[in-house]
N, C-alpha and C positions, 0 to 999 in steps of 0.2 A: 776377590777376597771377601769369606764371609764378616760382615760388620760385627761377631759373636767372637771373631778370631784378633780384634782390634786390641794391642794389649793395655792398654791403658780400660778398655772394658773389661775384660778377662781379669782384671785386678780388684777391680772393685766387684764385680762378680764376685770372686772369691771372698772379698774381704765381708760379702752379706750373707754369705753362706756358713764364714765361720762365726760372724755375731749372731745368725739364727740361732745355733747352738746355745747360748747366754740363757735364754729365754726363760728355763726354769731356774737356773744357776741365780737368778737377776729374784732380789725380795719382792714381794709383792706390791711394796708400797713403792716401789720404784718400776715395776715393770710397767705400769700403765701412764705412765708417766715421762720421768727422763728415756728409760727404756724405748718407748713407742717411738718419742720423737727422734730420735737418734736412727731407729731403724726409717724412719718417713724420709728423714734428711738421705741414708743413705743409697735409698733404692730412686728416691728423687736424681740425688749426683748420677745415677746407672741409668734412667732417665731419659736426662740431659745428653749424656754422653752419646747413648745410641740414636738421640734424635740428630746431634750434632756430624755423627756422622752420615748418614743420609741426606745431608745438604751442601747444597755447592759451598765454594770456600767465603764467597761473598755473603753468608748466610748465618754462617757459623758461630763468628764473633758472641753475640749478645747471648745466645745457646750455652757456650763455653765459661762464660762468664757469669751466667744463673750456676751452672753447676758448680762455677771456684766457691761461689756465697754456700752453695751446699755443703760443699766438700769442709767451709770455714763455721759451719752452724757443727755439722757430726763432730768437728773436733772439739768443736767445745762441748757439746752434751757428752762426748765420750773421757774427756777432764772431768767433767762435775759427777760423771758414772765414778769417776774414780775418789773425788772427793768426798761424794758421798759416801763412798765404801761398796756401793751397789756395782762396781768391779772391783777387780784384785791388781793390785802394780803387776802383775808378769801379764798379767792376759792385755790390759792399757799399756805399757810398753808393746806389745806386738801390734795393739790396732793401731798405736800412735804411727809405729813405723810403719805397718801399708797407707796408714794415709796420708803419710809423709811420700811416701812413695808417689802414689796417686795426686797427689799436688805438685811433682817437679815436673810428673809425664801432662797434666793438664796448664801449669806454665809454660812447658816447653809448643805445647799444640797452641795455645792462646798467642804466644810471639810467632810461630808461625803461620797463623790466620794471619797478623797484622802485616806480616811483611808482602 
């Protein structure tokens, strides 16, 4: 199996493909800013994720675990994208739910590292 095919990667993949798009949509005083950091956190979690799979299982743990603190930084800068106004409630409703999504598949992978 290609590690590109992994879907918990394939998700988050997706999910920086469609905030790239933001990019102009996103005010200026926000894009270098909240913007940046939310795209860093994101492609960090994508990262982690594909390092995490290249390593044996005994390895994975603390890998998986940089990326949940990712995963739990984007959510927040992607809240305060919406507080600020520098998103729109429908477009923050969709990223909430991928990355709501991406956080059951990366709890579900972290319990089963542990076990």
């Amino acid at each position: 199996m290609n590690d590109l095919d992994i879907p918990i990667f394939k998700k988050t993949y997706d999910l920086y493909k469609e905030f790239s798009t933001l990019r102009s949509t996103v005010p200026k005083k926000d894009r270098y800013t909240i913007w940046q950091s939310c795209e860093k956190y994101i492609l960090e979690m994508m990262e982690c994720i594909l390092t995490a799979s290249q390593l044996q299982k005994s390895m994975k743990l603390p890998i998986l675990e940089k990326a949940s603190l990712k995963l739990n930084m984007a959510r927040t800068f992607v809240r305060l994208m919406k507080d600020t106004k520098a998103l729109d409630s429908k477009r923050y409703l969709a990223f909430q739910a991928s990355l709501d999504e991406i956080g059951r598949m990366l709890g579900g992978w972290i319990r089963s590292t542990k076990t």
